[in-house]
N, C-alpha and C positions, 0 to 999 in steps of 0.2 A: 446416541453418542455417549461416552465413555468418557470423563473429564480426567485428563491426567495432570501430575504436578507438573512436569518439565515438556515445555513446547520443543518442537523439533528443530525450531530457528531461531534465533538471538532477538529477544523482546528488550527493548528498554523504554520507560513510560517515565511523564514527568506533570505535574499539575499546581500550578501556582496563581493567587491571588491577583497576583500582580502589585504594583504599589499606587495602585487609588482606592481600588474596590475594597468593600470592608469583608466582603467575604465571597466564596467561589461560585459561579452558578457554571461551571463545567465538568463535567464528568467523563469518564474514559471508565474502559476496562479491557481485559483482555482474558481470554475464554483459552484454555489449551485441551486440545481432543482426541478420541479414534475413534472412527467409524466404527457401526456393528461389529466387522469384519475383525478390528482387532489388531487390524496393520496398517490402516490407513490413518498417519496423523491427522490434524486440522489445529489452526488457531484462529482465532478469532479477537477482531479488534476494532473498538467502537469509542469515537470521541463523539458527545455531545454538548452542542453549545446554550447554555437556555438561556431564556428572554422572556421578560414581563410581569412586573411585580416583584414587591420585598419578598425572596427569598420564593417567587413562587417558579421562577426560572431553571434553580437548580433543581427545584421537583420534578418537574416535567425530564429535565435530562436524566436526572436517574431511573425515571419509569422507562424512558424510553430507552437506555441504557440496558438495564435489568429485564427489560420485554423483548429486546432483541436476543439479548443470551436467552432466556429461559426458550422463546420459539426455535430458533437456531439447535438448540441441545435436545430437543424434543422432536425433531425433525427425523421421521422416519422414512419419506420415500420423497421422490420430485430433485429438480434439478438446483445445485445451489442457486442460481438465479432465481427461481421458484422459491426458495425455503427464504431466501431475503428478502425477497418484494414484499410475501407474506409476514414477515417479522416485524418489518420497516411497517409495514399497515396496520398491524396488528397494534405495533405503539402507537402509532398514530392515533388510532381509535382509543387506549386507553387514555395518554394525555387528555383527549378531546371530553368524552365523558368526565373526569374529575376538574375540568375546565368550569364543565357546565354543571355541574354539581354542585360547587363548593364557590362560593362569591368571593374567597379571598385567591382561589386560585385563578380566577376570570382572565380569562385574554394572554395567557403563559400560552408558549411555545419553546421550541427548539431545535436546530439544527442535529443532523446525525453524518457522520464520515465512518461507513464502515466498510473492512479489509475481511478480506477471508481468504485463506490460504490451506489449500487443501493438499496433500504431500508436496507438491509443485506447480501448483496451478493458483492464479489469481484472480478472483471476483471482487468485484467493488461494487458499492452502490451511496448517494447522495442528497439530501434534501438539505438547502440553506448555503451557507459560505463559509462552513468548515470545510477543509481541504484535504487531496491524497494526492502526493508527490512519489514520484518514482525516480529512482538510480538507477542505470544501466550504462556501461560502457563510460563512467565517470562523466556522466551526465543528469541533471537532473533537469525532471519535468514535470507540471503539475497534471494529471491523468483525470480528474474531476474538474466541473466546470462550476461556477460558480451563479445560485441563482441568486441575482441580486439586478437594481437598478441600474449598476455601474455596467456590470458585463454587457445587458444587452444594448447600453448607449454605447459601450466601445463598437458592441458587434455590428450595430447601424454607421457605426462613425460618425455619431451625434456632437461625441466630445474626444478629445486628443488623452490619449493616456499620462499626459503630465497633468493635465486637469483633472484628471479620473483621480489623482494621489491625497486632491486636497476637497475633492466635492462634495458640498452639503448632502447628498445622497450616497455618499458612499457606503452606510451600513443600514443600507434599506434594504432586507430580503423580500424577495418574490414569492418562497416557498421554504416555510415551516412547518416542521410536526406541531400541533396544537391546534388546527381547523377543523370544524365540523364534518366536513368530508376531509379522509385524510387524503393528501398528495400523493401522487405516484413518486416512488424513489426514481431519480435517476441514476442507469445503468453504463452510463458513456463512459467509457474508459480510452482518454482520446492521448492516441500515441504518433498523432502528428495534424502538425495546422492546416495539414490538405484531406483531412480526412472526413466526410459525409458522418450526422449521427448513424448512422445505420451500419457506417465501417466501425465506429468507434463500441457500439453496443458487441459487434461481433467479436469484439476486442479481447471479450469477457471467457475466462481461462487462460487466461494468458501464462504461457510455462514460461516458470521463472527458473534461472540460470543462480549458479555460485556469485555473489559477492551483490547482487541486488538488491536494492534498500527500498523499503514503501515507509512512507513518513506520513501520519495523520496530524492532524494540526485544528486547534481552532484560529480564529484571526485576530486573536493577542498576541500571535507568533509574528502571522504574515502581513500586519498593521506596520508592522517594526523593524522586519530583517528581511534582507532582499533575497531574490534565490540565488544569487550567486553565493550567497554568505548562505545560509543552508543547503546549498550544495559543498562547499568547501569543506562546512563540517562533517559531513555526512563523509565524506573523502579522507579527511585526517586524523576523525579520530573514531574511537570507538563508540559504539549507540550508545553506549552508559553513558561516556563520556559528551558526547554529540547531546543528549537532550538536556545536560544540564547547562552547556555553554550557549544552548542556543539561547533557552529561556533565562538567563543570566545576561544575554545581551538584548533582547527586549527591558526588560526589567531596565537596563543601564539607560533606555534611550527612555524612557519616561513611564514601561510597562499599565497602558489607562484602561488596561482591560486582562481578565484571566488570561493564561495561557495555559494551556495540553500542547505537550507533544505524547505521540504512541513510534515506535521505532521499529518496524519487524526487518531481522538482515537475514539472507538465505545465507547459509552457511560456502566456505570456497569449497569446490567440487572435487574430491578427493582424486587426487595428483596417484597414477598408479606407478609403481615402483619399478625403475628398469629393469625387465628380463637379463639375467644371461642366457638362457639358453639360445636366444635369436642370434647375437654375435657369435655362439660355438656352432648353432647351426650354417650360418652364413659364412665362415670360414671353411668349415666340412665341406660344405658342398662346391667353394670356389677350388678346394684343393684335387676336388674330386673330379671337377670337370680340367683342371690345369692335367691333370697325369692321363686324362683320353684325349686332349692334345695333342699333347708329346708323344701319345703312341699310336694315332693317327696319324700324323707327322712323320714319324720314324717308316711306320707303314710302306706312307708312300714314296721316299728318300729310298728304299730298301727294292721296292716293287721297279722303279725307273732307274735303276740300278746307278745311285749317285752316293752309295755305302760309300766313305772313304778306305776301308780297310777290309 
């Protein structure tokens, strides 16, 4: 891959402490590319949430961070699904190793939400309860699933979602980067609540349309703002503008945790410019067929002899 300055679609990225934490353990980035070929853009875009120890949490996200882009850019053949699962592993295993190396780094992990966008086409993959939301048709949806305690007690219907808001388990993940064996990323890309994982994994290239928004987040975001209110922004204003009012209205309601947003908008689909020539031909040809008409017409008035003169 070919790292270019300018992505092909509108990035807006935003990273904030929050107002408890004395300092950040999240990390984001975003990768802008072309294929071999030279014509095929790509960008790429990774929030990582880290967890465990002074300052050993943001470590781990930025390895995993910086391990994803460096695999990803180096990825010479296999399918993007393929080049992510290997990236997302690849960090895995790194974290894991300077985990167990280093006693101050002991027991660090971290979540990954990563976007890849290949001319028009969308791959996603997930480990932990950072999140990928999608726009379409002025709608938004969260398209990753969340491994944590809380989801699979909603998913059993152990506990009511109003109870899920306030539950001692609510920031218990299932699946973090930082294990000795690293986890499989999850590839569900679930674009509706009837969908089998198997439809949702298929999910994956999803061609994306003019004005579609994928919104990466850690859960300093989504602790705090509802999706309807991260949909509205997303709707009203612009991604620049959109990531700083979101993580300004966390921040407002008590912000007790970092916040990322990442923003990718496909651009609107170039509007092609009315022909004249179709209305000059469309006239031409009704005037052409109006005068063998009238002289078919004439014809047979003439032939049945109903000629007035």
């Amino acid at each position: 891959m070919i790292p270019t300055s300018k992505p092909h679609i509108q990035v807006a990225t935003i990273s904030h402490p929050g107002e408890v934490r004395d300092h950040n353990e999240d990390r984001f980035l975003t990768y802008s590319f072309l294929l071999q070929d030279q014509a095929t853009p790509g960008v790429l875009a990774v929030v990582a949430d880290g967890v465990g120890g002074h300052k050993a949490g943001e470590v781990a996200a930025q390895i995993a961070a910086d391990t994803i882009q460096t695999s990803i850019a180096a990825a010479q053949q296999g399918t993007p699904v393929e080049n992510l699962r290997e990236a997302i592993l690849e960090a895995g295993r790194e974290v894991a190793s300077l985990s167990q190396q280093e006693a101050k780094y002991a027991g660090m992990g971290t979540t990954v939400a990563v976007a890849l966008v290949i001319k028009n086409s969308l791959y996603t993959a997930t480990i932990g309860d950072s999140r990928i939301y999608f726009l379409r048709n002025r709608t938004l949806r969260q398209i990753s699933i969340d491994h944590t305690w809380i989801h699979e007690a909603l998913k059993h219907k152990l506990i009511t979602p109003e109870e899920a808001k306030n539950h001692p388990n609510a920031h218990v993940i299932q699946k973090a980067i930082g294990n000795p064996t690293p986890p499989e990323p999850d590839f569900r890309l679930n674009l509706s609540d009837s969908e089998i994982d198997e439809q949702s994994i298929a999910n994956q290239g999803l061609l994306l349309k003019g004005d579609d928004q994928i919104l990466l987040c850690s859960d300093g975001l989504t602790d705090l703002v509802e999706r309807k209110e991260i949909e509205n922004a997303l709707l009203e204003q612009t991604p620049d503008d959109a990531v700083q009012a979101l993580a300004s209205l966390a921040r407002a309601r008590g912000g007790h945790d970092n916040i990322t947003i990442v923003i990718l908008k496909i651009p609107p689909g170039e509007q092609k410019k009315p022909s004249l020539f179709l209305p000059i031909l469309t006239a031409l040809t009704g005037s052409f067929f109006l005068v063998v008409l009238v002289a078919v017409l004439s014809l047979i008035v003439w032939r049945l002899g109903f000629w007035p003169w």
